[in-house]
N, C-alpha and C positions, 0 to 999 in steps of 0.2 A: 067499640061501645060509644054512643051517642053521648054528649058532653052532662046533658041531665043527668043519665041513668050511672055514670062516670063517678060524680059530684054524691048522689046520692046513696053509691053502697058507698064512697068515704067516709062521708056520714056516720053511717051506718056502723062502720068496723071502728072507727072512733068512738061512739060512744059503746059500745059492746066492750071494749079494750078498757077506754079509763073510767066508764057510769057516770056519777056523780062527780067526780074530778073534772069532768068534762061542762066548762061555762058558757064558751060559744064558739061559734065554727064560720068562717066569714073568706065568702069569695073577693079577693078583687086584681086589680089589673085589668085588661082587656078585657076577657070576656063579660066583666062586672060592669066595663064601657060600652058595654054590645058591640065592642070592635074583634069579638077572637074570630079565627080563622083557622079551622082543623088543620089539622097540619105543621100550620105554621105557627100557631100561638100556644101558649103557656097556660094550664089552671092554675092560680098562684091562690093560697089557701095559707090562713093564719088563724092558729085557733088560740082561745085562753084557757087555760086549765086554773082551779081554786089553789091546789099547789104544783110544786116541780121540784122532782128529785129523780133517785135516779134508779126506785125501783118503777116510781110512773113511766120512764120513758122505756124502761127494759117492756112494760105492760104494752105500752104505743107502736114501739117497735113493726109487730109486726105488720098491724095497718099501713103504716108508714111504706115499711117495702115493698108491701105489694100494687101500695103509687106509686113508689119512685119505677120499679121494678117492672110491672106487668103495665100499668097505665104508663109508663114513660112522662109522668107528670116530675114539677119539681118538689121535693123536700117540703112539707106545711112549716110553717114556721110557728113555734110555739114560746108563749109571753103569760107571765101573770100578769092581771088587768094592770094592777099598779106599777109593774115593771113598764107596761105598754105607754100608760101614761107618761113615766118619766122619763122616756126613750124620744118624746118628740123633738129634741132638740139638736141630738145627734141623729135623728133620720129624720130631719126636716122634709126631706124632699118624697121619699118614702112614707112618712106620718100623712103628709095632704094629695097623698096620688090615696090611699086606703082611704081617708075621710072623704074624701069627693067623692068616690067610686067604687062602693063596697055592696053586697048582697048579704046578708044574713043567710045561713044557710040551719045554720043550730042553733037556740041560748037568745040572751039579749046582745044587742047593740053595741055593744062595746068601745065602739072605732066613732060614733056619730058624732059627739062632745068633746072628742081629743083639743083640746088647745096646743095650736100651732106655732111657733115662736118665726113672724114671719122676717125679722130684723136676721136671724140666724141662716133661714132658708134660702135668701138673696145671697149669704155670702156661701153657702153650701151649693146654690148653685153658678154661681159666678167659679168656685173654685174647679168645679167638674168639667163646665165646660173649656175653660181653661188646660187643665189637662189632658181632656179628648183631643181638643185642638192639638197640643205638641206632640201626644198621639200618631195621631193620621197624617202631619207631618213628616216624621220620622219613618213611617211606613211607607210613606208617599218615596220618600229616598230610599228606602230598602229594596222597595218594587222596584222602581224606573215605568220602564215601559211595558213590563210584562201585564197583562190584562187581566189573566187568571188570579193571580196573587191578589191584583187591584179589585177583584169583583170576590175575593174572601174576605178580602179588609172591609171592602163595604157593609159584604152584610153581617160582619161583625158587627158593623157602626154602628148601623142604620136606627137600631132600636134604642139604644143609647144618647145617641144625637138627638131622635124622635123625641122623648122623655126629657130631655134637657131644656131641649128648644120649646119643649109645651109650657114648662116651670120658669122659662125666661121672661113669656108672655104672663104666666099669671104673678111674676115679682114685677111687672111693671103695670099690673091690675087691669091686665084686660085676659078676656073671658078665651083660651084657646080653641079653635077648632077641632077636631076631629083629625087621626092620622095623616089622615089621604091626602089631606088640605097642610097640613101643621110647617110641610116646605114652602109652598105658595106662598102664607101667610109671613112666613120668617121672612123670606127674601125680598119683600116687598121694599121697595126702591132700590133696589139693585143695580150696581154701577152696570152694569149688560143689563135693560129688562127685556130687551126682544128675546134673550136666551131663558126661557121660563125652566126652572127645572120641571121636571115630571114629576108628579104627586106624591111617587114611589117608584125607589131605585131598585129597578128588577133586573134580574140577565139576560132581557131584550133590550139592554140601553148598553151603551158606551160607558165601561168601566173609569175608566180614565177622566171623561167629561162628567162624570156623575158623581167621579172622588174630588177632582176640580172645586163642582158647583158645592159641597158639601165642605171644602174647604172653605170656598167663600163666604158663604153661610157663620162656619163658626168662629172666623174670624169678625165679621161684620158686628156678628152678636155680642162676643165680648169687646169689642173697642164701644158698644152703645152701653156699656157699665160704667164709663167714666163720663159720659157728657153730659 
């Protein structure tokens, strides 16, 4: 099923399921970027209900499974408005990837007037990337040399580092590019620049050199949080 006609029976079995409970229904992540790619990428879907309990969600239920279920999509993620509100402080990072890049799909707007607590966000993501880093470290020494293990860890990473690295650029107020770019750009002045990484770490590259450059990267990043 085509990502529209996907999008729109959820829709559909969402509001049939909770009626009037049901406030609004908002795509984002990728596809919301115009970055998704069948296959490979996620519908990520968060609706607001007027309330939540737990005869509502037993009613949701069954829309739900038959995303998770038959479309292979992830979980919608469901918020009272004002729960949504007051969550941006602990999903910093999460609250301004939805406010940047969201689509209405049901309801009003919800997500467009969130205030962002950006003093929080910086250290939300200085703390992640930081973690990734000792991460891929640590797997970096579990692996060795084996390629295969090193090209699973990647593209565990990939998406994760992608996402952090884009939030490192907008806590230091510049406008990030687009995925494809988002390495380019991070790695610019790189102690190697003749070594450009490639836009995108695919399983036509050198796992090893692509966990490397990815190291370098997230090291370079957090050491430019203290200067």
């Amino acid at each position: 099923m085509a990502m529209e006609a996907k999008l729109a029976e959820l829709v559909s079995r969402l509001k049939e399921a909770a009626g009037k409970n049901l406030e609004s229904v908002i795509l984002y992540g990728s596809a919301a970027r115009g970055e998704f790619r069948p296959g490979a990428s996620d519908l990520n879907v968060l609706c607001t209900l007027v309330s939540i309990d737990v005869n509502e969600l037993h009613r949701l239920a069954p829309a739900v499974g038959w995303w998770i279920q038959e479309m292979k999509e992830p979980a919608p993620l469901f918020f009272l408005t004002e729960e949504l509100e007051r969550s941006t402080d602990v999903f910093a990072i999460e609250s301004l990837d939805v406010k940047r890049s969201h689509r209405v799909l049901f309801g009003r707007d919800v997500v467009a007037d969130l205030q962002i607590p950006m003093n929080l966000h910086r250290v939300e993501v200085e703390h992640e990337l930081r973690l990734l880093l000792l991460r891929l470290r640590q797997h970096l020494l579990h692996a060795g040399r084996n390629e295969l293990e090193l090209l699973a860890v990647l593209n565990r990473s990939i998406s994760s580092a992608a996402t952090l690295l884009r939030h490192t650029l907008l806590a230091f107020g510049e406008e990030p590019p687009r995925v494809r770019r988002i390495f380019l750009r991070a790695s610019r002045n790189s102690p190697e620049p003749r070594r450009r990484p490639s836009p995108e770490f695919t399983a036509t590259g050198r796992p090893a050199r692509s966990k490397a450059i990815l190291l370098r990267l997230m090291t370079r990043t957090c050491t430019r949080w203290r200067k």
